[in-house]
C-alpha distance (Angstrom), angle and dihedral (degrees) to the residues before:
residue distance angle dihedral
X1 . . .
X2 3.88 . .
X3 3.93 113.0 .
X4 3.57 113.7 -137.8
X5 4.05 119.2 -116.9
X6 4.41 88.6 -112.1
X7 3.73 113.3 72.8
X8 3.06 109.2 178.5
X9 3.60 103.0 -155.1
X10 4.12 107.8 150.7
X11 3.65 131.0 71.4
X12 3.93 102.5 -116.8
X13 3.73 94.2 41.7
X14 4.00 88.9 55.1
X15 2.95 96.2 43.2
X16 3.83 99.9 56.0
X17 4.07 87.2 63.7
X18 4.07 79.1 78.9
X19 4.08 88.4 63.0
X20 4.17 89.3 54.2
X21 3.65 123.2 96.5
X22 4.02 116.3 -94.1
X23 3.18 91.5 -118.9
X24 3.29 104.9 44.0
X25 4.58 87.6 48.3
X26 3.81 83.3 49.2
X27 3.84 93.2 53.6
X28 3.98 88.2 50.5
X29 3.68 90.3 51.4
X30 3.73 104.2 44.0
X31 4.07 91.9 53.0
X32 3.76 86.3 54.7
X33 3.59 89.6 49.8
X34 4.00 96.2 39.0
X35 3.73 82.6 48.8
X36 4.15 96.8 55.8
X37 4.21 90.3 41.2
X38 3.59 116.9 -8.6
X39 3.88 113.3 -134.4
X40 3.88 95.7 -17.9
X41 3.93 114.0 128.3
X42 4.02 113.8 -169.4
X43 3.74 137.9 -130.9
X44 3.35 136.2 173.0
X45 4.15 127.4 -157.8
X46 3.68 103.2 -120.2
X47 3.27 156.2 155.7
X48 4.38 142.1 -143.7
X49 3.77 123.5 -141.8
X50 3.41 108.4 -176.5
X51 4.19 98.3 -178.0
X52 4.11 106.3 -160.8
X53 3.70 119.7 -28.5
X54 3.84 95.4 -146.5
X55 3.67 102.1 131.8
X56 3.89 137.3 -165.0
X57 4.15 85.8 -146.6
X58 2.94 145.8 70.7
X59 4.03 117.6 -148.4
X60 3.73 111.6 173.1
X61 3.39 90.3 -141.5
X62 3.74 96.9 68.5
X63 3.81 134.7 112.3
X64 3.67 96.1 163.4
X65 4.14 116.5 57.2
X66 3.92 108.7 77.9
X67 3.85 110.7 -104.1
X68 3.93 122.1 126.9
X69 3.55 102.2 -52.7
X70 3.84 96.3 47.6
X71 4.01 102.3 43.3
X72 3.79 97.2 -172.5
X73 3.55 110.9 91.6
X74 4.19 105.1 179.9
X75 4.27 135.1 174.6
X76 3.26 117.8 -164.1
X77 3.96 112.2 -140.8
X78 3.65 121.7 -137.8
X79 3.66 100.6 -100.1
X80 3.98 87.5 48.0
X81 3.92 86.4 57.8
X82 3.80 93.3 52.1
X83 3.85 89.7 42.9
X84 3.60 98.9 57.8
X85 3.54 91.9 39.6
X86 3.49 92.5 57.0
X87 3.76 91.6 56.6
X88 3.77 88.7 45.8
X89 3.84 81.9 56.6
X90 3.62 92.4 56.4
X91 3.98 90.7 54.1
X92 3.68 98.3 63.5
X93 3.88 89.6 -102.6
X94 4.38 95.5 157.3
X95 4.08 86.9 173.5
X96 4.08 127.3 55.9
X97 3.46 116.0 -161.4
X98 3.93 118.6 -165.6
X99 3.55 133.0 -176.7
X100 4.05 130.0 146.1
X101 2.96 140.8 166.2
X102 4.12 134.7 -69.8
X103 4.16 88.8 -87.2
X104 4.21 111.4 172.4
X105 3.99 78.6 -157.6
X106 3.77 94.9 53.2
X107 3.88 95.1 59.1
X108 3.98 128.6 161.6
X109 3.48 90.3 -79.6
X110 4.08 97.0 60.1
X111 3.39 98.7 47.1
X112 3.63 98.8 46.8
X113 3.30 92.0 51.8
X114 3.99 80.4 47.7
X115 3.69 90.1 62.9
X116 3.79 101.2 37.7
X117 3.48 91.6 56.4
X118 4.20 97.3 46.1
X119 4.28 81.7 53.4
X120 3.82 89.2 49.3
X121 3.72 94.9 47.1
X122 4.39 93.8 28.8
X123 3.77 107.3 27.4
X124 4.10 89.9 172.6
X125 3.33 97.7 48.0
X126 3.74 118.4 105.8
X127 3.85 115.5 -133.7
X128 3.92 109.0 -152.9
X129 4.37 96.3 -179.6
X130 3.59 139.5 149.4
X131 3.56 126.2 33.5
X132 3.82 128.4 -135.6
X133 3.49 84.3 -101.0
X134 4.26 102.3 50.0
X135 4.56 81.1 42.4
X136 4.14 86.0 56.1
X137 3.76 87.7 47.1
X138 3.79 100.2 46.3
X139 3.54 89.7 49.8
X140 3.68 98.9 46.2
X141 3.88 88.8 49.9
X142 3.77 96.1 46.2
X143 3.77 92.4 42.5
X144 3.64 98.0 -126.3
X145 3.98 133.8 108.2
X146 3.58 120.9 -78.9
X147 3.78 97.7 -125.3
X148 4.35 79.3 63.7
X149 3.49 80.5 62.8
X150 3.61 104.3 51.5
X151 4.00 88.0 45.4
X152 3.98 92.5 55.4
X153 4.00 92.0 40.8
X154 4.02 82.7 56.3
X155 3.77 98.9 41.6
X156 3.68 87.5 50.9
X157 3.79 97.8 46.5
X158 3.66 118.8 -84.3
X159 3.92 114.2 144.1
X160 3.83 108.0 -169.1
X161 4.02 133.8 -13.4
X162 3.61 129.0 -113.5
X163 3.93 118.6 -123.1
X164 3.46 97.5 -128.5
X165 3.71 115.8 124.5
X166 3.82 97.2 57.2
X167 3.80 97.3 96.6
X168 3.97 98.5 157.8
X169 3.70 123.2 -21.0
X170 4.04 103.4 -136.1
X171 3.12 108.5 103.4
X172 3.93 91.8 -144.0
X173 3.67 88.8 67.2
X174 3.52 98.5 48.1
X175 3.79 95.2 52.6
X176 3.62 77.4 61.0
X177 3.53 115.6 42.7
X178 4.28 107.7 21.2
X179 4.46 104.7 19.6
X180 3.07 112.8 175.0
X181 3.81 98.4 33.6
X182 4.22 132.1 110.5
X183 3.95 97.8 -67.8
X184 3.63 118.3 -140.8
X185 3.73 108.0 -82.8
X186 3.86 84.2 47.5
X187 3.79 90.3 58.7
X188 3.35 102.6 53.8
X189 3.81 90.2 34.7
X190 3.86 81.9 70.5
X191 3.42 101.3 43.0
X192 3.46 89.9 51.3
X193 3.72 103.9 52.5
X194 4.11 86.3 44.6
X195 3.77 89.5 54.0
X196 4.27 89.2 51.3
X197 3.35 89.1 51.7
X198 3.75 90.5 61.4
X199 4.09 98.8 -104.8
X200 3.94 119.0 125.8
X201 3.97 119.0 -133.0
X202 3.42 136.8 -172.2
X203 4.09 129.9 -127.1
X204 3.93 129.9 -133.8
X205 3.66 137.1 -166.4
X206 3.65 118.4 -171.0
X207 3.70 106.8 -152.6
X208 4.03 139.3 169.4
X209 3.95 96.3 67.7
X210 3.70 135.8 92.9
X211 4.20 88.4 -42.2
X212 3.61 126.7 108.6
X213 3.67 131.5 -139.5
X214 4.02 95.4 -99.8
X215 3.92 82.0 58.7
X216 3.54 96.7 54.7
X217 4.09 89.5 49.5
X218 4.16 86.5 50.2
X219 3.56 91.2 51.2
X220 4.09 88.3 43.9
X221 3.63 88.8 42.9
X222 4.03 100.1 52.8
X223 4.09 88.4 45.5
X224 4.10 86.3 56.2
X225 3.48 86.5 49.3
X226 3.71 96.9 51.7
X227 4.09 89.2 40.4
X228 3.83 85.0 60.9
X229 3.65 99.7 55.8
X230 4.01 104.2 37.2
X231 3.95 100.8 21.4
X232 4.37 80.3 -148.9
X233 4.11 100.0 126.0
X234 3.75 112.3 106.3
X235 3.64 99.1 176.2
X236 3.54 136.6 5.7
X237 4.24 115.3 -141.5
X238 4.21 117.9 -163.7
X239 3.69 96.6 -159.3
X240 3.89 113.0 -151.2
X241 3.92 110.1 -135.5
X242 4.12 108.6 -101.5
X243 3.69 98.9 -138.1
X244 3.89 98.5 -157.4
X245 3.59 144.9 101.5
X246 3.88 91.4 -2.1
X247 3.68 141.2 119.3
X248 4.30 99.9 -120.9
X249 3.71 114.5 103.3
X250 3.79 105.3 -142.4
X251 3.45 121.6 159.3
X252 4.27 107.3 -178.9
X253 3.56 116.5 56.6
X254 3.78 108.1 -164.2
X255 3.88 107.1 -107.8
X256 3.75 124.4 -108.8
X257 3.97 91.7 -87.1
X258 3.62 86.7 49.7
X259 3.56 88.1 64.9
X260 3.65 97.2 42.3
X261 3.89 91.2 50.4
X262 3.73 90.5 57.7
X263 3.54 96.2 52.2
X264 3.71 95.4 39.8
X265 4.28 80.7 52.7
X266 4.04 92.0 48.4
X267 3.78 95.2 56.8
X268 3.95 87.0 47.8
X269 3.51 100.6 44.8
X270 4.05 91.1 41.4
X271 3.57 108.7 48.0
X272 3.78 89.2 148.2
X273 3.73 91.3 61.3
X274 3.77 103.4 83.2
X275 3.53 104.0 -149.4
X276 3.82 132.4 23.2
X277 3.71 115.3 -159.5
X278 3.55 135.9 -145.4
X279 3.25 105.2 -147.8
X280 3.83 107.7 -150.1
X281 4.01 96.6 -165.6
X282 3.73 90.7 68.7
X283 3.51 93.1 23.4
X284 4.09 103.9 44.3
X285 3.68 119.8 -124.2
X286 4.21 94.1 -89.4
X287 4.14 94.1 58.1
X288 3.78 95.3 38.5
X289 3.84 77.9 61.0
X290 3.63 101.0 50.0
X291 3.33 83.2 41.7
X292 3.84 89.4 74.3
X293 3.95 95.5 64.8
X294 3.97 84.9 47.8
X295 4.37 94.4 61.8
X296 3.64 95.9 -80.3
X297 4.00 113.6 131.9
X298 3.87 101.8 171.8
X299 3.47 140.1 42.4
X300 3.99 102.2 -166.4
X301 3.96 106.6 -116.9
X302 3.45 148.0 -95.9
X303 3.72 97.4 -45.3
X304 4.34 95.3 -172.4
X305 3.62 93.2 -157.0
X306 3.88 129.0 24.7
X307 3.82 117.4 -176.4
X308 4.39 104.3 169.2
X309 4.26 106.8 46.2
X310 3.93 85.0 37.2
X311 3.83 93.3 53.8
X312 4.04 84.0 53.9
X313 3.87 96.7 51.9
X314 3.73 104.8 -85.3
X315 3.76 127.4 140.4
X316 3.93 97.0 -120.5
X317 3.80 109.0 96.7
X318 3.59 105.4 118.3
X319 3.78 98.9 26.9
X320 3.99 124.4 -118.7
X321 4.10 122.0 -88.4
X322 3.92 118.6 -105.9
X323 3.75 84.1 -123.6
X324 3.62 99.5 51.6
X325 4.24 87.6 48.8
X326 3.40 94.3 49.4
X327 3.96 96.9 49.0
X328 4.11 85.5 45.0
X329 3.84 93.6 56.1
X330 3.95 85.7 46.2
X331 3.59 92.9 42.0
X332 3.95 82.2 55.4
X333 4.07 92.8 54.4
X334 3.98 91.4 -107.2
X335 3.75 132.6 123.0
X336 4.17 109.5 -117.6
X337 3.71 117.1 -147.2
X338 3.53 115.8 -174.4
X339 4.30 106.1 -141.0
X340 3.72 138.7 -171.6
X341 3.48 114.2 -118.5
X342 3.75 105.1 -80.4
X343 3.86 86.8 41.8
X344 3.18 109.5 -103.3
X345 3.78 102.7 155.7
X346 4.03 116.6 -107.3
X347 3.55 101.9 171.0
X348 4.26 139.2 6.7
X349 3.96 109.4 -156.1
């Protein structure tokens, strides 16, 4: 990948990409991204399992974990896992993609027995699990260190982590809106060990709540950081705040140029991160597309079933058709190429 001449690499100077025009940010973007593939927009065929969302915290942001405004508390047992994963199978999904929530029941034990079994009954199948986060909490519970944790998740299958978890990096704003959860040192203490033990990861920023735009360039700032030293970020993810069914009072939502601003700013302030992902479940199908002329070059995939952005409001329940993403991304005058996880390309449409 070619790095462009501007790194932005301090606060202020980042920051000041906010003040430009959004067309003139979205210009800057989309020639880094034209530059790293040209008019290709990537998708992946894959799958969520969300296991039991009975949770030990309490983030305000959340729609998903039962508490009182989401009365159906569920845990999946083993043989439901395997069950559903075999039908997943059957769909085409080539990716899984598990995350829960912080269950005492659901300890180390279950879900790497989870994962061994899903590689005994699907070796190809790629198992994205566990966020930073649901590591922090495994280890915590089971008294042991959390890089124990990423060596049994590997032994018993796991291929690359998620990069949920992250939310916002100030610590100020965490106290507030997820106590209780992997701070941010902690998270990228994770990630980082994962990536030196040879695994990939992706990044996250959850943004549109009580944050402000110097936040968002920390977060940004801290991932580039990382990115320098261990090279192990696939994909970076800005994650646009669900505003349902949850406990934190915010009043603005940042407007749709807002959000196209931000990402525009992630893929110029990470040009070390490969790929920067528009995430259509938070973002619905119609931004994720815009999104592309603004330095986005992947939308994640097909997702059949989507349990945690849905619970907050978002569109994403029962997934999206391969067909209907691939005539979107044409529709949209770029080139879809369906990829395995760590993007390797599959197919160009």
């Amino acid at each position: 990948m070619t790095h462009h001449a501007t790194r932005y690499t301090t606060l202020n100077e980042a920051l000041a990409l906010y003040d430009k025009d959004i067309y003139e940010l979205g210009e800057q973007a989309d020639k880094i991204r034209t530059d790293y593939y040209g008019k290709k927009t990537f998708f992946n065929s894959n799958a969520h399992l969300n296991p039991t969302n009975e949770c030990s915290d309490v983030c305000r942001f959340c729609g998903f974990s039962a508490h009182r405004k989401n009365p159906h508390p569920y845990t999946m047992t083993k043989d439901d896992v395997l069950a559903r994963v075999d039908e997943i199978v059957s769909r085409g999904a080539l990716e899984i993609h598990i995350v829960g929530a912080h269950n005492p029941r659901c300890n180390l034990q279950w879900y790497c027995d989870v994962f061994a079994n899903i590689k005994k009954h699907h070796p190809s199948l790629h198992i994205k699990a566990m966020t930073a986060a649901e590591v922090h909490f495994l280890a915590t519970t089971a008294g042991i260190t959390f890089q124990e944790v990423l060596e049994k998740m590997a032994e018993s299958g796991v291929d690359s982590m998620p990069g949920g978890g992250a939310e916002i990096f100030d610590e100020k704003l965490r106290k507030n809106i997820c106590k209780g959860k992997v701070d941010s040192q902690g998270w990228l203490a994770i990630h980082r060990h994962w990536h030196k033990m040879g695994k990939k990861s992706n990044a996250t920023m959850l943004f549109g709540h009580i944050e402000n735009r110097a936040h968002r360039i920390d977060h940004l700032l801290r991932l580039q950081q990382l990115q320098d030293e261990t090279g192990g970020f696939n994909a970076f993810i800005p994650l646009v705040y669900q505003k349902e069914n949850n406990f934190l009072q915010v009043s603005e939502f940042p407007t749709g140029q807002e959000i196209l601003k931000t990402i525009a700013i992630a893929r110029i302030v990470l040009p070390n991160i490969p790929h920067i992902k528009a995430y259509w479940a938070t973002l619905g199908i119609n931004m994720a597309m815009v999104a592309q002329e603004f330095g986005a070059d992947d939308l994640d995939g097909t997702i059949q079933k989507e349990s945690i952005q849905s619970a907050g409001g978002s569109d994403s329940a029962s997934g999206i058709t391969k067909n209907e993403l691939i005539s979107q991304i044409k529709n949209a005058g770029f080139v879809p190429v369906e990829r395995d996880t760590l993007y390797n390309e599959i197919h160009v449409y």
